[in-house]
C-alpha positions in Angstrom: -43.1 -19.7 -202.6 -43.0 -23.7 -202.2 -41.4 -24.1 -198.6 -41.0 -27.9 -197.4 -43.8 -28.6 -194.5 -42.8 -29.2 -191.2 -46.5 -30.6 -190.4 -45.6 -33.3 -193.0 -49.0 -34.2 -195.2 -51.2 -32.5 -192.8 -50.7 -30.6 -189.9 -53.5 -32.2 -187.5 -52.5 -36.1 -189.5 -49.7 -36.8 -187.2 -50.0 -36.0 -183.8 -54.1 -37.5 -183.9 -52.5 -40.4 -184.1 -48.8 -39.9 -182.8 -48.0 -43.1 -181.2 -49.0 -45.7 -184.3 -48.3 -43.5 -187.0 -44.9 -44.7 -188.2 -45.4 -48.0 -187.9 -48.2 -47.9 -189.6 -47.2 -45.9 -192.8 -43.1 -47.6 -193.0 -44.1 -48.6 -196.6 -45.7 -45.6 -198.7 -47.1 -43.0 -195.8 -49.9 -42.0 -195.2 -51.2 -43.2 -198.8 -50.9 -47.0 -198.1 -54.6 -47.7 -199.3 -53.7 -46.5 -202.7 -50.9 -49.1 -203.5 -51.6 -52.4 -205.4 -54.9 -51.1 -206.5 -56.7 -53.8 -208.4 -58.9 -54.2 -211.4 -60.5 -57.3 -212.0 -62.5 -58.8 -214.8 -65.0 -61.7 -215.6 -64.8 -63.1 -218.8 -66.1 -66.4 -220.3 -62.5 -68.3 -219.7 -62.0 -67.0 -216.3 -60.8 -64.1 -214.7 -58.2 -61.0 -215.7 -56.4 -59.5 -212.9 -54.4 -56.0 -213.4 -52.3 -55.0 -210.2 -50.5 -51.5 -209.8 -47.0 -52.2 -208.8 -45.2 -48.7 -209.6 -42.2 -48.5 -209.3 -41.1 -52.1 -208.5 -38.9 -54.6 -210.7 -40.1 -57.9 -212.1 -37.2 -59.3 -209.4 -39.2 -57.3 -206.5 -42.6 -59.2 -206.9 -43.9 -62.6 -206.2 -46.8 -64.5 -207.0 -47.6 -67.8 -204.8 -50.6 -69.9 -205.0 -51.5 -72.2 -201.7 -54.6 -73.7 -200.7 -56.8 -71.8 -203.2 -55.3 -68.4 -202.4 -53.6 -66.5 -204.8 -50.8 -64.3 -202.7 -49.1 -60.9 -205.0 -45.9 -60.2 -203.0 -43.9 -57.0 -203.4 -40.6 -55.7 -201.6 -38.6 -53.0 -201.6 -35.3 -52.2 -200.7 -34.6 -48.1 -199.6 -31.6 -46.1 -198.6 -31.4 -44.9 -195.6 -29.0 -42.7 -196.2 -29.6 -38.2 -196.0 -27.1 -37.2 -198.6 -26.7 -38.6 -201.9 -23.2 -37.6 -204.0 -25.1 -34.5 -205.2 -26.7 -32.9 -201.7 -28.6 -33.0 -199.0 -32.5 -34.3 -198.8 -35.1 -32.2 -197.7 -37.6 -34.4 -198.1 -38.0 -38.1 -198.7 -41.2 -39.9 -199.8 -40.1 -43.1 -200.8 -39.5 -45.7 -198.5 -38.7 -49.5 -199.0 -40.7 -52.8 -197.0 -43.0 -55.4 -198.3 -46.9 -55.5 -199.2 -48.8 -58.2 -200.3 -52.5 -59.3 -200.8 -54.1 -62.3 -201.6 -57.2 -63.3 -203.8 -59.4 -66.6 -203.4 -59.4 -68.2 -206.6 -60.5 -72.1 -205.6 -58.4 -75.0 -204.4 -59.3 -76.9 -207.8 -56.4 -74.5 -209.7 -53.0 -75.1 -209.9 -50.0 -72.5 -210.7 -49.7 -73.8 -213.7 -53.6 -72.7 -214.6 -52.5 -69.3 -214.1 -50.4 -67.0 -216.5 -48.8 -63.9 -215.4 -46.8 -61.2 -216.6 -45.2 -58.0 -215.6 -45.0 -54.8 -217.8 -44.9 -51.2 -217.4 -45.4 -51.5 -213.5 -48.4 -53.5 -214.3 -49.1 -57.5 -212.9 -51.3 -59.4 -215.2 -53.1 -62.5 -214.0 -55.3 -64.5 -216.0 -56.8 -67.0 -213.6 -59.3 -69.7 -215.5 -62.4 -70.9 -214.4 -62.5 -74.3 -213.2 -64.2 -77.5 -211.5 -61.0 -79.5 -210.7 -60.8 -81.1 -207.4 -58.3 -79.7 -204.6 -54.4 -80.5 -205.3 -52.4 -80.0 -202.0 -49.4 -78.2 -203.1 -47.3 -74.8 -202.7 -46.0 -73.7 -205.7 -44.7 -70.4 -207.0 -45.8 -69.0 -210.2 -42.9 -67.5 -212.8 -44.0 -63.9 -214.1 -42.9 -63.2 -217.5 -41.8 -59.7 -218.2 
């Protein structure tokens, strides 16, 4: 019989680390190491990025490029609410906030070097290689989807 755990994930995870646990884990849980996994590959143009974004909207992420650093930005807005119009929660996994992480990809590229696009809860970045010299500027680079 599947009974909802009182222990939570584990039942020695949260009171080893009592005190920081929630602030810690206010996005995804205990599984924040697992979100915007990334793949990224070399090829003779430049380079392919593929981010995991489940669950997010095209509106929800943002892509900025300053001083060489390529910055993926995702938020999420969640209920706080314990009952919906049909019941009661038990349980709830899901929780809103923002993450982001950044990449170096060389002050020589610009936003407009760099293509993105968002589909099936998947970012694509294609990022070329380049010698141009540094251009000071903080732009914002529009995701197609």
């Amino acid at each position: 019989m599947l009974m909802p755990s009182i222990f939570g994930e584990s039942l020695f995870h949260n009171w080893m680390d009592f005190p920081f646990s929630d602030m810690e884990k206010a996005l995804y849980g205990s599984r924040t190491q697992n979100v915007m996994k990334t793949d990224i590959k070399e090829t003779e143009q430049g380079y392919e990025l593929d981010i995991d974004l489940p669950g997010f909207k095209k509106e929800e992420v943002q892509a900025q490029l300053d001083k060489g650093y390529l910055t993926i930005q995702a938020s999420k807005g969640a209920s706080k609410d314990e009952k919906d119009e049909k019941g009661k929660y038990i349980r709830r996994e899901r929780y809103g906030g923002t993450m982001s992480r950044s990449f170096y990809v060389g002050e020589g590229i610009t936003q407009n070097d760099i293509h993105a696009k968002f589909e099936d809860g998947i970012l694509r970045l294609t990022v070329p290689k380049t010698d141009k010299q540094a251009v000071e500027q903080k732009k914002y680079i529009a995701i197609e989807g």
